[in-house]
C-alpha positions in Angstrom: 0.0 0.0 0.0 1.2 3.5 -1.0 2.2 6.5 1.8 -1.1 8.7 0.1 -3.5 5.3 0.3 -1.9 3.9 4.1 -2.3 8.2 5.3 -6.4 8.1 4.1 -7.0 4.9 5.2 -5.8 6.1 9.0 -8.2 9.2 8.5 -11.2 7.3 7.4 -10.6 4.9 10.1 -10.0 7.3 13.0 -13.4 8.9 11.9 -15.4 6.0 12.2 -14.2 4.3 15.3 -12.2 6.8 17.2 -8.7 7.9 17.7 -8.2 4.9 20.3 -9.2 2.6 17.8 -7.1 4.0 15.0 -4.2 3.9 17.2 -4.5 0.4 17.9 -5.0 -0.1 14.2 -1.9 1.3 12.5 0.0 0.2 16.1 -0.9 -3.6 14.6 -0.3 -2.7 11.1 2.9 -1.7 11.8 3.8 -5.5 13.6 1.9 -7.0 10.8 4.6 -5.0 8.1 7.4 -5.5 10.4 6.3 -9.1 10.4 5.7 -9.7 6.9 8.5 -11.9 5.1 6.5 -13.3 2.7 7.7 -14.3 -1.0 5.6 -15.8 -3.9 8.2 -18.3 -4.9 6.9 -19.7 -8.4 6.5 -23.2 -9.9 10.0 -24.3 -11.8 9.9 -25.3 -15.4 10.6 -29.1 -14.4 7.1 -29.2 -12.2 5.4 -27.1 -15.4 6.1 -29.9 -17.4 5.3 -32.6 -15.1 2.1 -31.2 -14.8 1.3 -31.0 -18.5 2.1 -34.3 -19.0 0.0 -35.6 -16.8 -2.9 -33.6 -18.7 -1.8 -35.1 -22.6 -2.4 -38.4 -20.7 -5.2 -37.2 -19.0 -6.7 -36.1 -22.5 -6.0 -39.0 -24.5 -7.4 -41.0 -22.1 -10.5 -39.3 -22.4 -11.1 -39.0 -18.7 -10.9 -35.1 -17.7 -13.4 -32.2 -17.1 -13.7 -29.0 -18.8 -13.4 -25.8 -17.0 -14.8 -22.3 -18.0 -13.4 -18.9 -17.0 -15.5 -15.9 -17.2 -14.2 -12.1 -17.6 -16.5 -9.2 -16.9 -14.6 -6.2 -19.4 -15.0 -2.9 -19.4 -12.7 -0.3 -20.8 -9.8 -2.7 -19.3 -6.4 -1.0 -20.1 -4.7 -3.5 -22.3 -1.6 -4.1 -20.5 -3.8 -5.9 -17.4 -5.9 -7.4 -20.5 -3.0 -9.2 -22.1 -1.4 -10.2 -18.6 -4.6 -11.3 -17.9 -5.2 -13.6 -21.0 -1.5 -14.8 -21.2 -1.8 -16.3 -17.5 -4.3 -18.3 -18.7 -3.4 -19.6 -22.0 -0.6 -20.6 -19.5 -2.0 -22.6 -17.9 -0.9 -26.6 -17.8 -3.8 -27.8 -17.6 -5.8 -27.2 -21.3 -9.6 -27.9 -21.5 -10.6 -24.7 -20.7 -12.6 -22.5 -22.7 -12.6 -18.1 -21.8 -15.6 -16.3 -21.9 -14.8 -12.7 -22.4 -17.8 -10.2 -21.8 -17.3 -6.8 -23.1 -19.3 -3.8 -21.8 -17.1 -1.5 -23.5 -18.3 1.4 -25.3 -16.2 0.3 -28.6 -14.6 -3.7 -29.2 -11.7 -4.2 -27.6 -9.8 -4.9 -31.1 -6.3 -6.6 -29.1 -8.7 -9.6 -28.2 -8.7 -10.3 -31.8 -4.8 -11.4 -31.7 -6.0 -14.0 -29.2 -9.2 -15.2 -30.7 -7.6 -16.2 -34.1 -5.1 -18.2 -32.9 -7.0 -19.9 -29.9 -10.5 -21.0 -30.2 -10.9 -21.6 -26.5 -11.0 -18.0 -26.0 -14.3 -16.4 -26.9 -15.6 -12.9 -26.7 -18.9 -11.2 -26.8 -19.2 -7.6 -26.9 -22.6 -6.7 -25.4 -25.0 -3.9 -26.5 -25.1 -1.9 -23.1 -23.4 -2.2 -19.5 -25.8 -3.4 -17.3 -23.7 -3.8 -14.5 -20.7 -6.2 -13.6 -23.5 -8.9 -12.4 -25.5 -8.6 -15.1 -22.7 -9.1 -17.4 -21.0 -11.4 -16.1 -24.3 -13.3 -16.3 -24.0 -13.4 -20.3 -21.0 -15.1 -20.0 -22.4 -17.6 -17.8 -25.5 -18.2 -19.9 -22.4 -18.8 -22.4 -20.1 -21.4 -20.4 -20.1 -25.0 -20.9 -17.7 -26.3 -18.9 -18.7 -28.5 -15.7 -17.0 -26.2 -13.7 -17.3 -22.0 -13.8 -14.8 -20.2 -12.1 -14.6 -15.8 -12.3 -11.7 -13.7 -12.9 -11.4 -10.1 -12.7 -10.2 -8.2 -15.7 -6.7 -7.0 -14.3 -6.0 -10.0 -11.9 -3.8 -12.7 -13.3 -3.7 -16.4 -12.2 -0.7 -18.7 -11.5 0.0 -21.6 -14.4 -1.0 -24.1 -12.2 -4.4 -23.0 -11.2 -6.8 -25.3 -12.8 -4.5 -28.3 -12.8 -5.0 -28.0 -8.8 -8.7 -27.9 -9.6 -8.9 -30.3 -11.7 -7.1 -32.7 -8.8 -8.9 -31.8 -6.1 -11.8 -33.0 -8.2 -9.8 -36.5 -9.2 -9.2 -37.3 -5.9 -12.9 -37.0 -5.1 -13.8 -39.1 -7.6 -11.1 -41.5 -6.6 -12.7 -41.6 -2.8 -16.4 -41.9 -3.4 -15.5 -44.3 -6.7 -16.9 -42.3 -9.8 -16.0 -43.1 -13.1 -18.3 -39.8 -14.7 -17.7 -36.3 -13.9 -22.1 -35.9 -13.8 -23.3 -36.0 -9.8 -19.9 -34.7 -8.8 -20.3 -33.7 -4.9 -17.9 -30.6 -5.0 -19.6 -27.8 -5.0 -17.0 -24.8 -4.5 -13.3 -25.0 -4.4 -11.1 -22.2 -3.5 -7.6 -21.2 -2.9 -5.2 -19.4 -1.1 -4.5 -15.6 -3.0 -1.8 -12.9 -2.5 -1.6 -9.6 -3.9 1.1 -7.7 -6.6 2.0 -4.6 -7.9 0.2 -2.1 -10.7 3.8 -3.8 -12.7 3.2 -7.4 -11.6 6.2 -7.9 -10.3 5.9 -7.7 -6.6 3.8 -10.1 -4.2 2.9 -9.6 -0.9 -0.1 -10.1 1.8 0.1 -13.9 1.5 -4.0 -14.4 2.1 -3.5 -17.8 3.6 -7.2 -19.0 3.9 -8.3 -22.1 6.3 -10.8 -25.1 5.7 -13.8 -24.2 4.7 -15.5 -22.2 7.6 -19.5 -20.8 7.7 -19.6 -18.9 10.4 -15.9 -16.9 8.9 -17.6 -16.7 5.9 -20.5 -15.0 7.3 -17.9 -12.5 8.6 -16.4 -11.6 6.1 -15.9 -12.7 2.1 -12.9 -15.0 2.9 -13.2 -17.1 -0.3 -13.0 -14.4 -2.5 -10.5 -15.8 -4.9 -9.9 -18.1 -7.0 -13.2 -19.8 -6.7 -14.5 -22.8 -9.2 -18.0 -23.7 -8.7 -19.9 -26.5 -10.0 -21.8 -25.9 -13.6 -25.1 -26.5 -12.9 -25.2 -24.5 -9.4 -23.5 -21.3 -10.4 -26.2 -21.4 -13.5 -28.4 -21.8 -10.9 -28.4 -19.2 -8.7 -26.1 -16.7 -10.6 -25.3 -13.0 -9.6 -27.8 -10.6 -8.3 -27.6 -7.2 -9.3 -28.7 -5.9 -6.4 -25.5 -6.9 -4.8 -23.6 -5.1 -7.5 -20.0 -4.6 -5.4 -20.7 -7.7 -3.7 -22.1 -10.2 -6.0 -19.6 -13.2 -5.5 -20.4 -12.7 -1.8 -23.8 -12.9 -2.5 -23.2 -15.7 -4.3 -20.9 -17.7 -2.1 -23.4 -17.1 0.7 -26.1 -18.9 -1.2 -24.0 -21.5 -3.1 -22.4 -22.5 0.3 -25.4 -22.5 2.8 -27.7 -24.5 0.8 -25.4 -27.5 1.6 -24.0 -26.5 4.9 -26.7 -25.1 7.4 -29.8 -27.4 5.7 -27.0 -30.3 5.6 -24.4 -29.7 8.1 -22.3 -33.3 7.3 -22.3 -31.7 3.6 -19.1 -29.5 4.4 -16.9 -31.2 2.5 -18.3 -30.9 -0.7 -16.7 -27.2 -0.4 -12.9 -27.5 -0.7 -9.9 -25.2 0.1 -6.5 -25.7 -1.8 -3.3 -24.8 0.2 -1.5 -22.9 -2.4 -1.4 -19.5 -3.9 -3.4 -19.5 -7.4 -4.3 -16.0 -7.7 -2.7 -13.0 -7.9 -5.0 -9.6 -6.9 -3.6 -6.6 -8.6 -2.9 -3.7 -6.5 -2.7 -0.3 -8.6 -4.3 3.2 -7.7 -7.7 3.2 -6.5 -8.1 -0.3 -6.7 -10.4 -2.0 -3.6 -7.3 -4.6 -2.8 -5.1 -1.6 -2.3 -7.5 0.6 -0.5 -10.5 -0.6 0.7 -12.0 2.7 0.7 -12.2 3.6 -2.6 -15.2 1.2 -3.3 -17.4 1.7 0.2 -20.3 0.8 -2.0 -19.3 -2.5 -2.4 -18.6 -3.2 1.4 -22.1 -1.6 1.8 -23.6 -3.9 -0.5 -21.8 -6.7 1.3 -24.0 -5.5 4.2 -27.1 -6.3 2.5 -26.0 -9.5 1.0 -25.4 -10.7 4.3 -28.7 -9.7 6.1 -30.6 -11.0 3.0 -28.8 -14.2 3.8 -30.0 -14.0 7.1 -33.4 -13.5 6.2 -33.6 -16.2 3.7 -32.6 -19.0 6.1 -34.9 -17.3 9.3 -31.4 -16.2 11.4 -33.3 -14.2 13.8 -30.0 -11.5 13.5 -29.4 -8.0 12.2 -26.0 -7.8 9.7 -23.9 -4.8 11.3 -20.4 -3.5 10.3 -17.3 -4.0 12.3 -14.7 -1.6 12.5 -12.3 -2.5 9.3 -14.7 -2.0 6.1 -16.1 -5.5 4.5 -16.0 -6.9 7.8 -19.6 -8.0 9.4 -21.3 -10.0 12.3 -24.4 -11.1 12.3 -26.4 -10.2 16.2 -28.5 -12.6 17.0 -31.5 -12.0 19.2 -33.2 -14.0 21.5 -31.9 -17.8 21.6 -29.6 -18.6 19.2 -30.0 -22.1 18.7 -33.2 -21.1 17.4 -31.8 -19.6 14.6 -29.1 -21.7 13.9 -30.0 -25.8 14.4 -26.4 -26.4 12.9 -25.0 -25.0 16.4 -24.2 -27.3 19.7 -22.6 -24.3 21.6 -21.3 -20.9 21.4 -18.6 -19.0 23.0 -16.8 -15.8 24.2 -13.0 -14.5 24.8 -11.4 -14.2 28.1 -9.3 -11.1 28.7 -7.0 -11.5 32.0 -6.0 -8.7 34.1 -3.4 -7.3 32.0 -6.0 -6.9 28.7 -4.6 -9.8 26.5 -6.3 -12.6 25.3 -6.1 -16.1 27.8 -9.1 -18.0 26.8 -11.3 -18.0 24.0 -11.4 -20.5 21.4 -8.9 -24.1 21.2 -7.8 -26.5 18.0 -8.2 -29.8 18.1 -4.5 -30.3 20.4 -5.8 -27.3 23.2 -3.8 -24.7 21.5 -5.2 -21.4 22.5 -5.7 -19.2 19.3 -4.4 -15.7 20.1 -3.1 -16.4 22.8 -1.7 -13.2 24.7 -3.2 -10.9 21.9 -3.7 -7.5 23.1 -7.3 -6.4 23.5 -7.2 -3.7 20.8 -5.4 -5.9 18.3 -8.1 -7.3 15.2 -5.5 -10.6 14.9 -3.5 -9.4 11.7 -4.5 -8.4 8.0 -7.7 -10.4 7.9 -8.6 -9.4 11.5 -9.7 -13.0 12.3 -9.2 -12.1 16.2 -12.4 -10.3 16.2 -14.6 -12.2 13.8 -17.5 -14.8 14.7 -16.1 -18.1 13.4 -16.6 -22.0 14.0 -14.4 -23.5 15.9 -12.8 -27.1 17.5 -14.0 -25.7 20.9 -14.6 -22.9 23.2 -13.8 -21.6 26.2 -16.1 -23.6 29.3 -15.8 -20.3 31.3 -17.9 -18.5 28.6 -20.1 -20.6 26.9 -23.7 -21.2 26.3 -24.9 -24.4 25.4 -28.1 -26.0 23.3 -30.0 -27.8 25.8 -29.8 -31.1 24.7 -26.3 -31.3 25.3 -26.2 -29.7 29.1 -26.0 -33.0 30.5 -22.8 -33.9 28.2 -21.1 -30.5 29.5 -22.1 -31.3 33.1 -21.1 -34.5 32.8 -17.3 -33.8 31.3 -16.9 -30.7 33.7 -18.4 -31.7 36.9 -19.5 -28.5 37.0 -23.5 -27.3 37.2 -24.0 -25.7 33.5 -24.2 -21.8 33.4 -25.5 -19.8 30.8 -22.2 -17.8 30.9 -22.6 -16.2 27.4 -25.5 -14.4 27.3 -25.1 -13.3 31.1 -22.0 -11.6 29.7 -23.5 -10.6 26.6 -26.2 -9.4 28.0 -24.4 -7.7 31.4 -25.5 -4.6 33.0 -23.6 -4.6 35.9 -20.1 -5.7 34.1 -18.4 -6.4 37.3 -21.0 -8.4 38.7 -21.6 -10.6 35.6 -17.8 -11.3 35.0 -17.4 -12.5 38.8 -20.7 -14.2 39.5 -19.6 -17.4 38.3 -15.5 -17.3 38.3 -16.1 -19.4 41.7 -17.1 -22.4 39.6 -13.6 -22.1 37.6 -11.3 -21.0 40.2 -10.2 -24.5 41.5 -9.0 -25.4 37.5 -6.2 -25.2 35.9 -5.4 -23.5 32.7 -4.5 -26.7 31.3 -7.2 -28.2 32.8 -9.7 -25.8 31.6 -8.4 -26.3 27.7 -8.7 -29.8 28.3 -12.3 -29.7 29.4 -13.0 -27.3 26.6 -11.4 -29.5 24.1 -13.3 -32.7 25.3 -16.4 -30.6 25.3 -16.0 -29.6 21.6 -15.3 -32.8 20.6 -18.1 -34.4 21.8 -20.2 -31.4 19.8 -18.5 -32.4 16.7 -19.2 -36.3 17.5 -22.9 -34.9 17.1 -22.6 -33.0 13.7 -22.9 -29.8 15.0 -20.8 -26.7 15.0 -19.1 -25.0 17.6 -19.2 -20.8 17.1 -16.9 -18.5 18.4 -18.1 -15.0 19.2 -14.8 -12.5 20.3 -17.3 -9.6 20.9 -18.4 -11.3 23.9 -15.7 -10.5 26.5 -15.3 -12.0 30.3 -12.9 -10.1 32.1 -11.3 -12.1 34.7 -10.0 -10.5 38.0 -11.5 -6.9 37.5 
């Protein structure tokens, strides 16, 4: 990010949340630079043509998908448009066809070098701009492939990017035995992304993204790219112009909850790859290099995700967090109501000193963000501060469904407390963070992440999902 962009970014922020805040912010973004040693370290020539060898064999034996890219245009300069094409006429893997939609006043006449030498690339210059969801629409109406993925018009992806589709996708067929590509489970598969230059040259903010997570993704627009989506459900629901800004939002909300919240064991038919396959482009007054230039789109990102709500009766109003395009999602009344996919929910725990000591666990009772000070959002993706499912949560803040009280009671020993909402819904702060401390006290840290852990796990035994709510704070020895 740029001295002018990093300087207005400050300002806005300050404005919106407060000197304190701001402070906090830039005193984290400055760690998070400091910190930052990351290098995009590309593919060699030998691994290239290992992988495109394995696609000639994979083509002659007849047994590979076809994969269709789709490119809103309009008035893209032609620099980004030929970096943009070459990356994936690059690529090693080759049935894939380009679907270039152009809402440009005139033809872009450079496409024409590409289209007479490569028939897999086809454009369509449309009669008006309706909007990038509306257009990006034709091209989808156009697509034949059995997978649809979207790239934007100045981005560029890495050579290998639909060969690591196209094996995700194998090795699904290889476990559940499929010999056809039709009934495929997949859904959605995604991958880590970074960011470069205006020149292409430098890479940076390493977006490493985790497994496939509902509640994050109801936070925030982690997916975001590079996404391939199965043919027949991206055809299906398609974008929404009303979400112009946020339409692939909108769109991974709907693509991803029909499976997960109406079928919660259906998770893994979405699927995160590991690697980097996407590069953002970073140049003036673009949205990955200051989020502020596009506040539209983080506004419409707003609406998406209360429409969501609505649509699936989540009894919960879609509110802004401090850093723009991130949300939450306030619940009222009983949450497992709302949400039949949940077995608990839980807060943080802030110790005497105002850093993090309890809050959410992995699977081996790590404590994520551990010692994180209380003003600090967790890093560039501000995960510290965002609802999210989890292994397990902490037992000293937690709120349980009923059904699985006696579970909790009898792993703890402990008489369950509805810990959560008393703190969520405190009036008297220090009398709600101290009213039940007396049931902890006796414990152990270790002991307590244990419990937790055991607690979780049983959860997840039931196919249910443990949530993770950071806004809800128990202070401990106030």
């Amino acid at each position: 990010m740029n001295i002018k962009n990093a300087v207005s970014k400050t300002i806005a922020y300050a404005k919106r949340n407060g000197g304190r805040a701001a402070f906090f912010a830039a005193l984290e973004r400055m760690s998070d630079n400091k910190n930052d040693d990351y290098t995009f370290v590309p593919l060699t020539d030998e691994v290239l043509k290992e992988q495109r060898e394995e696609y000639k064999f994979l083509a002659e034996s007849g047994c590979y998908l076809r994969f269709s890219i789709v490119v809103p245009l309009y008035n893209t300069p032609e620099k980004y448009l030929r970096e943009m094409i070459d990356s994936v006429v690059a690529q090693t893997y080759g049935n894939w066809e380009l679907i270039l939609c152009d809402a440009s006043p005139e033809p872009l006449k450079v496409i024409e070098e590409y289209t007479k030498v490569d028939p897999r690339i086809r454009y369509f210059h449309l009669e008006r701009n309706a909007g990038i969801s509306e257009n990006t629409n034709r091209g989808l109406e156009k697509a034949s492939g059995d997978y649809i993925g979207l790239l934007d018009h100045d981005d560029v992806l890495t050579p290998d990017a639909l060969y690591e589709m196209s094996r995700v996708i194998r090795k699904s067929m290889s476990k559940n035995k499929l010999v056809k590509y039709a009934g495929l489970p997949i859904r959605l598969i995604y991958s880590d992304e970074d960011k470069m230059d205006g020149e292409g040259r430098r890479f940076y903010e390493h977006h490493e993204k985790p497994a496939f997570n509902m509640d994050y993704l109801m936070s925030n627009n982690y997916i975001c790219h590079f996404t391939m989506i199965r043919s027949d459900l991206i055809k299906r629901h398609k974008l929404r112009k009303d979400y112009d800004g946020a339409q692939d939002y909108d769109l991974f909300l709907r693509v991803c909850a029909e499976a997960v919240l109406l079928m919660p064991q259906a998770s893994s038919q979405i699927v995160h790859i590991g690697k980097v396959l996407y590069h953002w482009r970073c140049h003036e007054d673009s949205t990955a290099s200051n989020p502020a230039s596009k506040t539209y789109a983080y506004e419409a990102g707003r609406k998406a995700l209360q429409k969501f709500a609505d649509t699936y009766a989540l009894a919960a109003e879609a509110k802004d967090l401090e850093h723009v395009g991130f949300y939450r999602l306030d619940y009222e009344g009983d949450i497992f109501l709302s949400r039949p996919d949940l077995g608990c929910v839980g807060g943080k725990i802030i110790d005497k000193k105002n850093r993090l000591c309890g809050g959410m666990y992995k699977k081996d009772k790590t404590l994520v963000y551990k010692g994180l000070p209380e003003g600090f959002s967790g890093g560039l993706q501000h995960r510290a501060v965002l609802q999210q499912d989890g292994y397990a949560v902490d037992i000293r803040c937690i709120a349980v469904r009923s059904e699985l009280i006696p579970v909790f009671e009898q792993i703890t020993g402990v008489k369950y407390v509805d810990t959560f909402h008393l703190v969520r819904d405190k009036k008297d702060r220090k009398e709600a963070d101290t009213s039940s401390d007396r049931m902890w006290e006796n414990f152990t840290e270790e002991e307590i992440a244990s419990m937790s852990v055991a607690f979780g796990e049983e959860v997840h035994r039931r196919c249910l999902r443990v949530m993770w709510d950071p806004k809800v704070i128990k202070r401990l020895d106030i």
